[in-house]
C-alpha positions as CSV (number, residue, x, y, z in Angstrom):
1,X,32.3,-3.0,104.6
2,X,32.0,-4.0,101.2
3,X,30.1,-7.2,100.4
4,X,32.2,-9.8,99.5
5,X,30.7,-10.6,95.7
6,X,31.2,-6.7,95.3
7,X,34.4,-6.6,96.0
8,X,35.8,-9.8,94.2
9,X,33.6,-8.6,91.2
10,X,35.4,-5.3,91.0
11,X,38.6,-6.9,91.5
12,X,38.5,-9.1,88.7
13,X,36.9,-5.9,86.8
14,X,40.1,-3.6,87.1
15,X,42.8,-6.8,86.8
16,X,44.8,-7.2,83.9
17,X,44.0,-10.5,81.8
18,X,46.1,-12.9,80.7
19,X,44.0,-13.2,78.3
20,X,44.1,-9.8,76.1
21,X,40.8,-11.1,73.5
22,X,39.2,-11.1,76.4
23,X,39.8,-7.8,77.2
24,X,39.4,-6.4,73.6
25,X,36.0,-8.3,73.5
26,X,34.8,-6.6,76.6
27,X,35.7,-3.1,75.0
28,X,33.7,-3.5,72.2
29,X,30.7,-4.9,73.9
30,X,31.0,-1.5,76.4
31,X,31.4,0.8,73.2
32,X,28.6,-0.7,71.0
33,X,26.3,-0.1,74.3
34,X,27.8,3.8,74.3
35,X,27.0,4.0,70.4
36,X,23.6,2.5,71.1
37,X,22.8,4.6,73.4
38,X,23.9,7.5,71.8
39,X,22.5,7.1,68.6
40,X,19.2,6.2,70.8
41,X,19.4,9.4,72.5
42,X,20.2,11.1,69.7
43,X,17.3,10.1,67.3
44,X,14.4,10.1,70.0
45,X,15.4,14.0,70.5
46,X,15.3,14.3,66.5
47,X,12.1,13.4,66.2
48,X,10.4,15.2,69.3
49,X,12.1,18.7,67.8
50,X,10.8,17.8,64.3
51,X,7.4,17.0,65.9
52,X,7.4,20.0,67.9
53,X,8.6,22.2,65.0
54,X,6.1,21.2,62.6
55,X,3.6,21.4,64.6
56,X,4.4,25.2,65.6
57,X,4.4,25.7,61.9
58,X,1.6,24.2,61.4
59,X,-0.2,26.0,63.9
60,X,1.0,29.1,63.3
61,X,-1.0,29.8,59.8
62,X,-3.6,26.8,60.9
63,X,-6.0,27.2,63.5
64,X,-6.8,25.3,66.8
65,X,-10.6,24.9,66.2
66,X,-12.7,25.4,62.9
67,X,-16.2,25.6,62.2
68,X,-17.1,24.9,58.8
69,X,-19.9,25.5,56.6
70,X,-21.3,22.3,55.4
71,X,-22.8,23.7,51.9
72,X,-23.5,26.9,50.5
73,X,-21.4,29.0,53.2
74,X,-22.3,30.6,56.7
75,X,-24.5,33.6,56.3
76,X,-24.1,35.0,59.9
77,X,-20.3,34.5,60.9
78,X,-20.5,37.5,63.6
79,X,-23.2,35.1,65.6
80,X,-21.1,32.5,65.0
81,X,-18.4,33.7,66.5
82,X,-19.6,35.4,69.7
83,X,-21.6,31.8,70.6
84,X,-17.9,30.0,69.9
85,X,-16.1,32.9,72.3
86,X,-18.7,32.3,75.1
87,X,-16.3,29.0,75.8
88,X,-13.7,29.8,78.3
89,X,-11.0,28.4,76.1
90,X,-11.6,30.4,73.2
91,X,-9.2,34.0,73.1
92,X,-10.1,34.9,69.4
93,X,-11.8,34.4,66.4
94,X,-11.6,34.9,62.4
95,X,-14.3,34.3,59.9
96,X,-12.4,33.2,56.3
97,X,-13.1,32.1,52.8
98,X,-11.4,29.2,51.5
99,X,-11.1,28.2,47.8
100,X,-8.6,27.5,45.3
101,X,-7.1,28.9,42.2
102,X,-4.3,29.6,39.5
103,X,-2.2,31.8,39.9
104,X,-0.6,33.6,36.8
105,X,2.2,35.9,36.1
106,X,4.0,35.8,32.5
107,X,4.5,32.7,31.6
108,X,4.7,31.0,35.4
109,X,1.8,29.7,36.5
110,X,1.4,27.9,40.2
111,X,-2.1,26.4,41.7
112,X,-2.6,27.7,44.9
113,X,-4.7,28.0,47.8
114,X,-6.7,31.1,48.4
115,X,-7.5,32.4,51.9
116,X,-9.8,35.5,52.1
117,X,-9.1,37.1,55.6
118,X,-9.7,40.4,57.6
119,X,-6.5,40.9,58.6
120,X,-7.2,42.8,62.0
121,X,-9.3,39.3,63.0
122,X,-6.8,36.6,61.6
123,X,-3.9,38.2,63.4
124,X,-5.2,36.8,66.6
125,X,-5.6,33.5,65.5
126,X,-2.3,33.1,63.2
127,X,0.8,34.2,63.3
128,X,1.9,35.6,59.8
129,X,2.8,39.1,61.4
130,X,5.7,37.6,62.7
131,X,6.8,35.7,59.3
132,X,6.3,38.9,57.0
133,X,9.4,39.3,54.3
134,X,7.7,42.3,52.8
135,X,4.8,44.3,53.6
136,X,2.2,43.5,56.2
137,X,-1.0,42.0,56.2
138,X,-2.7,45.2,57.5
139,X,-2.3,46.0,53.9
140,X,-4.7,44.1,52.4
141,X,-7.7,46.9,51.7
142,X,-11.1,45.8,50.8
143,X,-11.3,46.8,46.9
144,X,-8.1,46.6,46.5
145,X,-7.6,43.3,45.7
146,X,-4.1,42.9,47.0
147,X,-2.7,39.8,48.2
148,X,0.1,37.7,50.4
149,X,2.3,35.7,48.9
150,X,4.0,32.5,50.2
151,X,8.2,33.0,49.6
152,X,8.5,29.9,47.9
153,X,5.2,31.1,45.4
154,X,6.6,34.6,44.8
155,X,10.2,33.0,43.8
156,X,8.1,30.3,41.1
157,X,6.1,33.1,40.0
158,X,8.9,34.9,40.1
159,X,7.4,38.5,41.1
160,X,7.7,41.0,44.1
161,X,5.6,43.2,45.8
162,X,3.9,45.8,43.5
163,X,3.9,43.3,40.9
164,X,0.9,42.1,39.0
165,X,-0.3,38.4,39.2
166,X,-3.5,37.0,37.9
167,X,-5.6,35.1,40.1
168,X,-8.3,32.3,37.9
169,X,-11.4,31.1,39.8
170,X,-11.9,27.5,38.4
171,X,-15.5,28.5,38.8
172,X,-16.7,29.5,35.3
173,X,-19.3,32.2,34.0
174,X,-21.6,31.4,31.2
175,X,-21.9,34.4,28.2
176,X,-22.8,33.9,24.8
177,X,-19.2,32.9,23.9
178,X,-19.4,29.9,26.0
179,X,-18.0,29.2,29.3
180,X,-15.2,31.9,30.7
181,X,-13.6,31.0,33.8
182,X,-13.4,34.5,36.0
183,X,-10.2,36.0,36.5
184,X,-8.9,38.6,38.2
185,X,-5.6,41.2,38.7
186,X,-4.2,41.0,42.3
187,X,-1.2,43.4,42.9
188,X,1.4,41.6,45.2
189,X,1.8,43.6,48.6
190,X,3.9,41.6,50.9
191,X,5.1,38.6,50.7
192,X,5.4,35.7,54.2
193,X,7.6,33.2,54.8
194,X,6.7,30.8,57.6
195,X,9.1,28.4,57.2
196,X,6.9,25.4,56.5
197,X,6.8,24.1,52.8
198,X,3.5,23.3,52.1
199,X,2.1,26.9,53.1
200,X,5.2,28.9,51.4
201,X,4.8,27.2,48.4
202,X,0.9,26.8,48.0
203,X,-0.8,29.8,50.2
204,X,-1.9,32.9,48.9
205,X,-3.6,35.7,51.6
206,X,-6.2,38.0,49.9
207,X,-9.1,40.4,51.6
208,X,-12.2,38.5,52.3
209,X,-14.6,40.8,50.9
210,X,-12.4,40.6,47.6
211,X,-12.2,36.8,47.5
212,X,-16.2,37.5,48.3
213,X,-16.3,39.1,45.5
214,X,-14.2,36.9,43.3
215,X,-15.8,33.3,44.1
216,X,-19.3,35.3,44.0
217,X,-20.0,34.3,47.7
218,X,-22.2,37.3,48.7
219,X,-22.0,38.2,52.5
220,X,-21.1,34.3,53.4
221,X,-18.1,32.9,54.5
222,X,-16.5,29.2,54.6
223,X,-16.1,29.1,58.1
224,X,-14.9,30.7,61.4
225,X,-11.0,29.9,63.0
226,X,-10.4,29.5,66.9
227,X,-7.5,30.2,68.6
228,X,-7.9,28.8,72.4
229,X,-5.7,29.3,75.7
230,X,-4.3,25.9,75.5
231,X,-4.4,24.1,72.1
232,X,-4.4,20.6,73.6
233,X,-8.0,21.3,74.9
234,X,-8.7,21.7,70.9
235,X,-10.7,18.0,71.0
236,X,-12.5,18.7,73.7
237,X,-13.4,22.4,72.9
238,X,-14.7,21.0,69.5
239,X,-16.7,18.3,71.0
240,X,-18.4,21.0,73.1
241,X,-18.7,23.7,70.4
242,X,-20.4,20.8,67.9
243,X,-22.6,20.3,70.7
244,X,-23.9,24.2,71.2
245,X,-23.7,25.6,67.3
246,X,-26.9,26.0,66.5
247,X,-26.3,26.4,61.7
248,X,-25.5,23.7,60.0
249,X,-21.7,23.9,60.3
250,X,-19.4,21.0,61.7
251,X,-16.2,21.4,63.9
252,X,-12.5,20.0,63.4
253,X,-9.6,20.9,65.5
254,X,-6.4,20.9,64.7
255,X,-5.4,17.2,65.9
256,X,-8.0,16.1,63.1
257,X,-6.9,18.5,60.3
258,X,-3.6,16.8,60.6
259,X,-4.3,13.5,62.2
260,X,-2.6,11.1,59.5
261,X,0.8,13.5,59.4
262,X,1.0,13.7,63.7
263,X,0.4,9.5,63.8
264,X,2.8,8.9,61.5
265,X,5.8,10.9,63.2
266,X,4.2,8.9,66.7
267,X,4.7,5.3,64.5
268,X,7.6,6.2,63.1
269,X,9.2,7.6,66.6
270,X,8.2,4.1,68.2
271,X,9.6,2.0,65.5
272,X,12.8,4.0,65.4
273,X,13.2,3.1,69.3
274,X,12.5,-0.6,68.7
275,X,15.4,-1.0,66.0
276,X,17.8,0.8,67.9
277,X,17.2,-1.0,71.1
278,X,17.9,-3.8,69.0
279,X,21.4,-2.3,68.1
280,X,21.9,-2.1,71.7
281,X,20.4,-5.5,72.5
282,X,23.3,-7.0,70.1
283,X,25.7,-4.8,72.5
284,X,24.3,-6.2,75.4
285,X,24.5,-9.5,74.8
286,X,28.1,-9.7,73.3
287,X,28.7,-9.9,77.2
288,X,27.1,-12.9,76.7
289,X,30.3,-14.2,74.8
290,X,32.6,-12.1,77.1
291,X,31.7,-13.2,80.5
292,X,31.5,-16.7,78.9
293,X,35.2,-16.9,78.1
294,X,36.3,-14.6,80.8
295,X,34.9,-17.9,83.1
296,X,36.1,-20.2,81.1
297,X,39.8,-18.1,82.0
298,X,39.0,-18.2,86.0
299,X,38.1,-21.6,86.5
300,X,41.3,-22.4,88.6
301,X,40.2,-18.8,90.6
302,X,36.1,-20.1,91.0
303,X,37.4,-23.2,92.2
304,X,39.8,-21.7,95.0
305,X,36.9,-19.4,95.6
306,X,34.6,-22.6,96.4
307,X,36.7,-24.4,98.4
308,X,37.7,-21.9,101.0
309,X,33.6,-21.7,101.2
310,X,32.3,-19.1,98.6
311,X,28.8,-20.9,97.8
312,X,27.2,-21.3,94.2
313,X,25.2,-18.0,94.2
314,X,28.4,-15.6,95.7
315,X,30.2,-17.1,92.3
316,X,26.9,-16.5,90.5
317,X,27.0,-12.3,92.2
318,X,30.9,-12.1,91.3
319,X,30.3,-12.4,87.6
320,X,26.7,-10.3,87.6
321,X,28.8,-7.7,89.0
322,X,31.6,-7.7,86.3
323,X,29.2,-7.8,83.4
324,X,26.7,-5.6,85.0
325,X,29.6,-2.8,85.2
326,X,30.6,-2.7,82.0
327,X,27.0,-2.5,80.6
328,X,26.8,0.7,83.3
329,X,30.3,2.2,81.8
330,X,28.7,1.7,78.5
331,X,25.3,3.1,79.9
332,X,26.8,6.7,81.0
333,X,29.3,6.8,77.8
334,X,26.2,6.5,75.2
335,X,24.1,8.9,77.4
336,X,26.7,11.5,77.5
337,X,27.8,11.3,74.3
338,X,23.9,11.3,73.5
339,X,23.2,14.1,75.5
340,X,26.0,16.0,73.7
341,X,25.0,15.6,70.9
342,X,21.4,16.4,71.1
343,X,22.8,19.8,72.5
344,X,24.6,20.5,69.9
345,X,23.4,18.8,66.6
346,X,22.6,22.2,65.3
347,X,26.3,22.4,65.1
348,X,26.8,18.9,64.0
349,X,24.7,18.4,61.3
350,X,25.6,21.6,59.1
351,X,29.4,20.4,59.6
352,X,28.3,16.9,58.3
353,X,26.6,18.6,55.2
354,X,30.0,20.5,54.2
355,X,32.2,17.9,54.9
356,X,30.1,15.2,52.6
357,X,28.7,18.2,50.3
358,X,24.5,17.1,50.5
359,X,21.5,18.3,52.3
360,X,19.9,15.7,55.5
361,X,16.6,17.5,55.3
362,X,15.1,18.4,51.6
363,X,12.2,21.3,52.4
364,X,9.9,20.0,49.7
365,X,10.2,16.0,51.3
366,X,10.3,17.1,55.0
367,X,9.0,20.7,55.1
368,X,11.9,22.0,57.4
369,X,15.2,22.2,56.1
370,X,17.1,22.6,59.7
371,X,17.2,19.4,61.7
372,X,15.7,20.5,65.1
373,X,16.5,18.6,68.4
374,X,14.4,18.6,71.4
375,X,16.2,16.5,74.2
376,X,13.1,15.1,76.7
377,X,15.1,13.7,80.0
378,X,12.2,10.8,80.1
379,X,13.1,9.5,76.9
380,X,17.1,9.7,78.5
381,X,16.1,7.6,81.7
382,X,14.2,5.3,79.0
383,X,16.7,4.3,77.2
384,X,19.6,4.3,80.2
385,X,17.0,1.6,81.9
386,X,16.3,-0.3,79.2
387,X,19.8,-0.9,78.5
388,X,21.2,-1.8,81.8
389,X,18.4,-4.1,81.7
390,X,19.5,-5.6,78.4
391,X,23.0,-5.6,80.1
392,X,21.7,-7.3,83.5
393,X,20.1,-10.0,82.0
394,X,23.4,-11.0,79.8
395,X,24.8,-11.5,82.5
396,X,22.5,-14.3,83.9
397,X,23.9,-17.2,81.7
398,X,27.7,-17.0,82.2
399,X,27.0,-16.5,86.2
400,X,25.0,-19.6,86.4
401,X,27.6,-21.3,84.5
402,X,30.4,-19.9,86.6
403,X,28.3,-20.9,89.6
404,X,27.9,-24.4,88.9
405,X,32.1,-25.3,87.9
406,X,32.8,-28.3,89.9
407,X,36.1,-27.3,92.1
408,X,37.8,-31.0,91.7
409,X,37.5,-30.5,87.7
410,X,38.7,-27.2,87.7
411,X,41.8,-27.7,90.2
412,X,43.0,-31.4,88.2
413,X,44.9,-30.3,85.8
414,X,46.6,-27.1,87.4
């Protein structure tokens, strides 16, 4: 048996009004919930694929864990690095020199940042094998003095491997003529692309004992990279590695290196989900304004309702349960339709660019140029509750109202 509020409620649901505003008003109170919903949905999945994209990129060139000289470089790296791999989570390490430079070819020159590597160690800890165009990074030979370029820094240089490019230390060298800044011929062997702006654009990949050589380091390096087992252990392994390296080095890890970028995404994914609830919050409560006029059009029916013994609080369920269904049609419309879309906005999106001729995602603003998507079922259930909750409590007012008409008012005049 169905309660009696349940069943009155869904009645006056499904009937036809007299009144057809009334009807047109609920429509658009149970689409702007679907739209909401949707665009809810939609969004939230945005920015967890463009979170979870970057940070692959990131991390595939980056490392998880870094221990860095603190002056004048770290003179036994091969020490280092066996003390850092007697920590469970640590699979690999890669001493490296970092410093940066110009970069030179005709009349195209690019700054850049200079990574001296030995490429049999930093293919455990990065991922450029992977993201090679041209050439490999076994190719970088110790006297040499070859070197990887970033895609987007090849095309503004514009060369290609075998070329010549011209690397400039901004360290200088004093001789009688004054101060010279060292330079150096690189030949281009290979050039990466790993799909992240900032690294193709700015990153160059030379042998370490070359950029040795180069920056006049000796047998020192800048620091040692980490890769661990699980990079969300990276705080903790670098607390514990700060704790047991004996040089004068300090530790970072990978949550540090790119702290401001990762908050920002977080702050901007929670104040994207406040003023879109608020879209859906305006949704909700134009069944304020709906279940207020759709009372307003049963008083004669409350009134009946009363006197053959419905009490103030059955009235009060009848109306919760008309306004409470159309905010749960709305509900599963916006999170289908979200869903959908989330699926499929690598479809979507590249047919809105052609249509309206313009690029969402600008590589040099955003990094990526593909809008990712990553749909997280918690975030779905999130935003479903939240709105029927929005919808639920619209429906509070009107039912109290409806609850307390006065039968002998309502009846006089019909």
């Amino acid at each position: 048996m169905q309660p009696f509020e349940l069943f009155v409620g869904l009645r006056y649901t499904r009937a036809k009004r007299r009144n057809h505003f009334i009807s047109f008003i609920s429509l658009v109170s149970m689409l702007g919930i679907a739209l909401g919903i949707a665009a809810l949905v939609t969004v939230m999945s945005v920015m967890n694929g463009f979170e979870r994209e970057i940070r692959a990129r990131i991390l595939g060139v980056a490392s998880h864990v870094q221990i860095l000289a603190s002056e004048g470089g770290l003179a036994d790296w091969r020490r280092l690095a066996a003390e850092a791999k007697a920590n469970p989570q640590v699979v690999a390490a890669a001493p490296f020199v970092a410093a940066q430079g110009l970069l030179s070819s005709g009349s195209q020159v690019r700054g850049v940042f200079v990574r001296g590597v030995i490429p049999g160690l930093e293919d455990r800890v990065a991922d450029f094998g992977s993201h090679m165009r041209s050439g490999k990074l076994a190719d970088l030979n110790p006297g040499e003095f070859g070197i990887l370029l970033g895609v987007d820094l090849a095309r503004a240089l514009r060369v290609q491997p075998g070329d010549r490019v011209t690397l400039v230390a901004p360290q200088g060298q004093v001789t009688p003529a004054g101060l010279v800044p060292r330079l150096k011929q690189f030949r281009v062997t290979g050039i990466f692309s790993v799909g992240h702006y900032e690294y193709d654009a700015g990153l160059a990949l030379v042998r370490m004992e070359d950029a040795q050589a180069l920056y006049r380091m000796g047998e020192t390096v800048s620091g040692v990279r980490l890769k661990l087992a699980d990079l969300y252990e990276a705080p903790r392994v670098a607390r514990e590695l700060a704790r047991a390296v004996g040089v004068d080095a300090y530790v970072t890890d990978w949550t540090q290196q790119n702290a401001n970028y990762f908050r920002a995404i977080q702050i901007e994914k929670r104040m994207m989900f406040i003023i879109l609830t608020l879209i859906i919050a305006v949704a909700a409560f134009n069944l304020v304004s709906t279940l207020v006029m759709v009372v307003t059009d049963k008083h004669p029916d409350i009134a009946i309702l009363r006197t053959l013994g419905a009490s103030p609080a059955s009235i009060m369920k009848i109306f919760m349960v008309q306004g409470t269904l159309i905010g749960v049609i709305g509900t599963a419309l916006g999170v289908v339709l979200g869903v959908l879309l989330s699926l499929n906005i690598d479809v979507v999106v590249p047919a809105v660019e052609r249509a309206f001729d313009f690029q969402i995602l600008s590589r040099e603003v955003y990094y990526i140029s593909e809008l990712p998507s990553r749909l997280e079922w918690r975030d779905v259930w999130t935003v479903a509750a939240v709105a029927l909750g929005l919808a639920f409590a619209a429906t509070i007012y009107p039912s109290w109202r409806a609850a307390r008409v006065n039968p002998a008012e309502a009846l006089r005049y019909e």
